[in-house]
C-alpha positions, 0 to 999 in steps of 0.5 A: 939297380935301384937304391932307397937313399932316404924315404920314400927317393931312390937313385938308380943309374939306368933312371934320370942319370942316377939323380935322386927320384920320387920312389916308383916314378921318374920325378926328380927331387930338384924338379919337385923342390925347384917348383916349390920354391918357384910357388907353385901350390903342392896340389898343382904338383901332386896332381901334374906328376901324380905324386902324394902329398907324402912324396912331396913332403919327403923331397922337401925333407931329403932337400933340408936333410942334405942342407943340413950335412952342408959344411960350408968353409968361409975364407 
């Protein structure tokens, strides 16, 4: 059963192993960001895995939202 988690990235047990995806595709968010942050341009991504611009920018977005909930204890 698929769950919208945040705009426009779903999770669904039975697609991916339950790891967040691009909503109506199998692209994995850490896929996404992962090239991203290797340097490769938003429009080489959009145009391999068929993806918007708006789908890129919300896999960026629920990257920093779930940065942001990080509560990180130093020792």
């Amino acid at each position: 059963m698929e769950q919208i988690i945040f705009d426009y990235i779903t999770v669904n047990p039975d697609v991916r192993f339950g790891k967040p995806v691009i909503k109506g595709t199998r692209v994995p968010v850490d896929l996404i960001v992962g090239k991203l942050a290797g340097g490769m341009p938003i429009q080489e991504i959009a145009d391999e895995y068929e993806l918007t611009l708006q789908q890129i920018q919300a896999a960026l977005r629920y990257a920093a939202y779930l940065v942001e909930e990080q509560d990180l204890a130093f020792v």
